[in-house]
C-alpha positions in Angstrom: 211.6 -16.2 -72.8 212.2 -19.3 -73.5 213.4 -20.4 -70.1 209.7 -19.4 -68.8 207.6 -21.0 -71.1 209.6 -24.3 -70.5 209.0 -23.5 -66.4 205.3 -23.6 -67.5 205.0 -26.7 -69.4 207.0 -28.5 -67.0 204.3 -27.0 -64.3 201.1 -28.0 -66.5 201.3 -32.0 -65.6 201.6 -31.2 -62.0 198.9 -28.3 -62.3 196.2 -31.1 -64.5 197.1 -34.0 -61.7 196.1 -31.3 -58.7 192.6 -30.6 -60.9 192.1 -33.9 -61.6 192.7 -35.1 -58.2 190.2 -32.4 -56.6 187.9 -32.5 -59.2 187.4 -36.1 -59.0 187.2 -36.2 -55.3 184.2 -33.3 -55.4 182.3 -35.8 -58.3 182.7 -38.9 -56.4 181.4 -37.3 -53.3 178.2 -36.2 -55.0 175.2 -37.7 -54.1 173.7 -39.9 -56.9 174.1 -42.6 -59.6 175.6 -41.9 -63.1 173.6 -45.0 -64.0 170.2 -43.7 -63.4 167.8 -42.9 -66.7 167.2 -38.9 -66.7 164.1 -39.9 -66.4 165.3 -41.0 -62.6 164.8 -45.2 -63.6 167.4 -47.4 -62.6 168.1 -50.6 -64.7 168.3 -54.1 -63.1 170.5 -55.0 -60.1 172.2 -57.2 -62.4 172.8 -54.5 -64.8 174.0 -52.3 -62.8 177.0 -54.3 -61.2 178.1 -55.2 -64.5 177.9 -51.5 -65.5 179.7 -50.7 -62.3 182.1 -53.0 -63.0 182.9 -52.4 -66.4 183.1 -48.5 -65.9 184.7 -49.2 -62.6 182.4 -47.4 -60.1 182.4 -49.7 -57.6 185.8 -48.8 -56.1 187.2 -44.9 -56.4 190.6 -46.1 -56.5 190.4 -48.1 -59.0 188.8 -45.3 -61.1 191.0 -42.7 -60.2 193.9 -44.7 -62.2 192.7 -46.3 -64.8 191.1 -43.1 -65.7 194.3 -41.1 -65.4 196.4 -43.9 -67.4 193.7 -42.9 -70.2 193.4 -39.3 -69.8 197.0 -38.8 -69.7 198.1 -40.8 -72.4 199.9 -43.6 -70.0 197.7 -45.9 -71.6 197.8 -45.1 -75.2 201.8 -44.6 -75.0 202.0 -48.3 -72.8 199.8 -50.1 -76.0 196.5 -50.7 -73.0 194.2 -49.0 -75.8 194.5 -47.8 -79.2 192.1 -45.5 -78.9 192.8 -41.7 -78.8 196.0 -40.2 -77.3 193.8 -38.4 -74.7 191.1 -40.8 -73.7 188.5 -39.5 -71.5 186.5 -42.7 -71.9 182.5 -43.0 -73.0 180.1 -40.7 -71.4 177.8 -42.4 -68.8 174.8 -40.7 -69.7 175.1 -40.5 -73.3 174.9 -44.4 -75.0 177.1 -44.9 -77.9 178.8 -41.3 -77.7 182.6 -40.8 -75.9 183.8 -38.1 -73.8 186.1 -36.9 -77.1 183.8 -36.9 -79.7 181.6 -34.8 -77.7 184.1 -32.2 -76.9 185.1 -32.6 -80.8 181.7 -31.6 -81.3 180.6 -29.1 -78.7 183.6 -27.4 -77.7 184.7 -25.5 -81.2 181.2 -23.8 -80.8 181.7 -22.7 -76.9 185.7 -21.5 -78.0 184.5 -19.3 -80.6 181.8 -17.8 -78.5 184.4 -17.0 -75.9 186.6 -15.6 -78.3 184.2 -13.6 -79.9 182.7 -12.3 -76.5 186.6 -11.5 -75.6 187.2 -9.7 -78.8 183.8 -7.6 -78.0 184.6 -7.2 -74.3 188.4 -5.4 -75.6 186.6 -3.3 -78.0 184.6 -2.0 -75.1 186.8 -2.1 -72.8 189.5 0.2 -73.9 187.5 2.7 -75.8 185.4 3.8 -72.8 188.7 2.8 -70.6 190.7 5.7 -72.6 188.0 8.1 -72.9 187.4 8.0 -69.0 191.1 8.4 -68.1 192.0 11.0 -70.4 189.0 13.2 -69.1 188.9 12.6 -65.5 186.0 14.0 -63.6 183.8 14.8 -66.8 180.3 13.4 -67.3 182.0 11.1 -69.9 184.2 9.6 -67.1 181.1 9.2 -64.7 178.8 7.3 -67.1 181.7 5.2 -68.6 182.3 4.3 -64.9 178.5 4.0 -64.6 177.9 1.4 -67.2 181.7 -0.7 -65.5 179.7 -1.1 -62.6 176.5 -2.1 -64.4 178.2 -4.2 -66.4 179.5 -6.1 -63.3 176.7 -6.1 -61.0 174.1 -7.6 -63.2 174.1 -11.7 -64.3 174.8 -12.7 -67.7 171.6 -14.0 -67.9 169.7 -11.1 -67.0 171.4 -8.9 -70.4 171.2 -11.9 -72.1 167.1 -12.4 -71.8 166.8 -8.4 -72.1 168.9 -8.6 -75.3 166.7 -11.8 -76.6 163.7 -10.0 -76.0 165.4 -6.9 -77.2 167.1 -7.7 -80.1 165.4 -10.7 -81.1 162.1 -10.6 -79.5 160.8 -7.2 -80.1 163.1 -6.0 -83.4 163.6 -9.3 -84.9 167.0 -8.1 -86.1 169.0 -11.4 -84.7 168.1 -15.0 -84.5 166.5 -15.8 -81.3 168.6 -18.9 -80.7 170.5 -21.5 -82.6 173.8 -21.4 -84.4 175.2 -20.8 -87.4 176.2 -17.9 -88.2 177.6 -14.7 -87.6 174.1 -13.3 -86.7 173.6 -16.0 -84.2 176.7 -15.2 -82.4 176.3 -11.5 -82.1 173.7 -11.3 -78.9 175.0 -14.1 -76.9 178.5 -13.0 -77.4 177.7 -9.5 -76.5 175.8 -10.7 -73.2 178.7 -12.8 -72.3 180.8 -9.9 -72.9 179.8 -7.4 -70.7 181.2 -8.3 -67.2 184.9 -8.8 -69.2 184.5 -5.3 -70.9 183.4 -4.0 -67.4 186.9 -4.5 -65.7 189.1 -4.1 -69.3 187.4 -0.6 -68.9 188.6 -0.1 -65.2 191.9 -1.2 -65.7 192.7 0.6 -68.4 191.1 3.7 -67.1 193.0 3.6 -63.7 196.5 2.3 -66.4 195.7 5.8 -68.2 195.5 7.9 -64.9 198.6 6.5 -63.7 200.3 7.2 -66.8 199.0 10.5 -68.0 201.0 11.2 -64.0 204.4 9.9 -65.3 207.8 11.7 -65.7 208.4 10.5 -68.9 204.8 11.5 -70.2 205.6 15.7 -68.6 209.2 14.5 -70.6 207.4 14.3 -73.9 205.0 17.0 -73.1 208.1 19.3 -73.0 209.5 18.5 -76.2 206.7 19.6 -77.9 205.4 15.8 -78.8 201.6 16.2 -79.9 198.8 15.0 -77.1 197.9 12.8 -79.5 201.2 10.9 -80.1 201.8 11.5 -76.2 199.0 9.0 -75.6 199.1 6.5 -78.4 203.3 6.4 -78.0 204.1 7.0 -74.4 200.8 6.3 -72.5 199.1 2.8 -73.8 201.5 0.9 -74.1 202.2 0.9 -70.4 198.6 1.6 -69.7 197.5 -1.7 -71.4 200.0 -4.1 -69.7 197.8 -4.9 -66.7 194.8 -5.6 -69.7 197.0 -7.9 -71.0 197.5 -9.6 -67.6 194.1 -10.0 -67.6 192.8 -11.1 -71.1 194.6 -14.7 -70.3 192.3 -15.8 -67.5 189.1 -14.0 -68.9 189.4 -15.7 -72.3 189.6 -18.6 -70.7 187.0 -18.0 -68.3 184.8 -16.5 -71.2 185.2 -20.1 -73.0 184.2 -21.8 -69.9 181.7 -19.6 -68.6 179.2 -19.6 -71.6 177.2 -22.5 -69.9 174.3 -19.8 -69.0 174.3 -18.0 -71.8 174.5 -21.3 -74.0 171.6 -22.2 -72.0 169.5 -18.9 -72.4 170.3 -18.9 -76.1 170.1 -22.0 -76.9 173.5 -22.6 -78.7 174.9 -26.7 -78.8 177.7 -25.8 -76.8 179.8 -27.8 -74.4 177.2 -26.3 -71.7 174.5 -28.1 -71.9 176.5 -30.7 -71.6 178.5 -30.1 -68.7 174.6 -29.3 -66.8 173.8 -32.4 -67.7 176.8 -34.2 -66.7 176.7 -32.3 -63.4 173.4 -33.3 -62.4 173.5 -36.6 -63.7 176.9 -37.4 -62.3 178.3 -38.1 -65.0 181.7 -38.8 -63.9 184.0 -39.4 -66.9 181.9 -36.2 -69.3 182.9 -33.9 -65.9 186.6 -35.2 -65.4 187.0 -34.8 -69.5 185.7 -31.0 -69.3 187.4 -29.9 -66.4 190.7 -31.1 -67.3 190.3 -29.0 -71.0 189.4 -26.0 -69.5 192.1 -26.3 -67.1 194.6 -27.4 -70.1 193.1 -24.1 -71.8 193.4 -21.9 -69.0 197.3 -22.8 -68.3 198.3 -22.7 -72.2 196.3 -18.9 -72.2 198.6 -17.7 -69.0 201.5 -18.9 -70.6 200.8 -17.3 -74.1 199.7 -13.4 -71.9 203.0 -14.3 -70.2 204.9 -14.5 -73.1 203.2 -11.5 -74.9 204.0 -9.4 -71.7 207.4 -10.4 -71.9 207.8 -9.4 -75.4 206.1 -5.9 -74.8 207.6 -5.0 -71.8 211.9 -4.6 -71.8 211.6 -4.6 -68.3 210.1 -8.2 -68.1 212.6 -9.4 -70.4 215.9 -7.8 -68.7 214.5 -9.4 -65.6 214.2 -12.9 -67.1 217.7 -12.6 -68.3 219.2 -11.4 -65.3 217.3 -14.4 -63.3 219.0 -16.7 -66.4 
């Protein structure tokens, strides 16, 4: 265990510097001028080559360092800035606000969402999951796998204008937009939900079939165990290991991929944000977000890998042996 979360931190520097090295490349290479007004005004000639030169825009190279001493700490450990551990240096689109104090800001409200659509997603997921395995070939089986392929094909923000209009719209039972509360979470988390509850629900149903199949499950069928504590026991467990694989990626993905739903709903999450920086080129707000999500998404791998590890003897006894 401990051996492979130390492989994984060790791996995370080298993992960052690949993302930040391609992600910067792909920004850089964008047409465009991070120093042009939204409104599409440029400021002086003058202006501009001093902004270029303080922000260093004029030459990649130089960028590409002096942003990575400050992103990875080089900087702050080396006494260059006394600034935060972690700078990812002011945002060239927003005056007088920094890369971190926006993601201080914006980027609890998107994590919550995510986690709150992941939560939703599991509930989903492996309730119809379990009922569609444990009664193959029954109309509960066909419209559980009806609604997993529904769930998949359509865009978040197609459910996530039909449940504005629906439950917001039309009922007035949830806020429209906005956040707050728990009532302002439950319709955008729910439409970014969906697609993640869509493929909990196949894998677990297809981790049920293959286990309801098993020697060991016919073993505790002929002892006399109950169904009941045949499937909650023996059957689960097993069948829920390959969810468990998954939930690491998707939570992460669910964190980063709220940018629509943010969007349709309205919500001051790190989305609008990221849009903006996008389109704008704004090179150090894009570098800054990409190399959190991609901190995020490593950490979540590592914790699935570790909670796999712990569930499963045979993960462990192999992790030993490898020792």
């Amino acid at each position: 265990m401990r051996r492979l979360i130390w492989h994984r931190l060790v791996q995370l520097p080298l993992v960052l510097l690949a993302v930040y090295t391609l992600t910067f490349t792909l920004a850089w290479l964008v047409p465009g001028s991070p120093l042009e007004k939204p409104e599409g005004r440029r400021p002086p000639p003058e202006v501009q080559a001093a902004m270029a030169e303080r922000y260093n825009l004029d030459d990649p190279w130089t960028f590409y360092w002096s942003y990575l001493e400050r992103a990875s700490g080089v900087a702050w450990v080396t006494g260059e800035t006394s600034g935060p551990i972690f700078d990812f240096g002011p945002s060239l689109r927003h005056e007088n606000w920094s890369v971190n104090e926006i993601l201080a800001g914006q980027l609890p409200v998107s994590m919550a969402l995510g986690l709150a659509a992941i939560v939703i997603a599991v509930l989903l997921g492996v309730s119809t999951g379990i009922l569609g395995g444990l009664r193959p070939g029954t109309t509960l089986d066909l419209v559980t796998q009806g609604l997993s392929v529904v769930g998949v094909s359509i865009p978040a923000f197609v459910v996530g204008t039909v449940l504005l209009l629906a439950g917001g719209v039309w009922t007035g039972w949830f806020p429209v937009g906005g956040w707050g509360d728990l009532a302002h979470m439950v319709l955008p988390a729910t439409a970014l939900s969906l697609p993640f509850a869509a493929y909990i629900a196949r894998l677990t149903r297809s981790g049920v079939l293959d286990e309801m199949h098993s020697d060991y499950v016919r073993t505790a069928r002929a002892k006399g165990l109950p169904e009941r504590v045949v499937v909650l026991r023996h059957v689960l467990p097993n069948a829920l290991l390959p969810v468990l694989s998954y939930l690491g990626p998707a939570t992460a993905a669910a964190m980063t991929g709220s940018f629509v739903i943010e969007k349709v709903f309205a919500i001051p999450g790190l989305g609008m944000h990221f849009v903006d920086a996008v389109l704008g080129k704004d090179l150090t707000m894009i570098m800054g977000v990409v190399l959190v999500y991609a901190t995020i998404l490593v950490l979540m791998n590592l914790m699935v890998d570790v909670l796999h590890a712990w569930l499963d003897p045979r993960v462990r006894q192999a992790g030993v042996a490898h020792g």
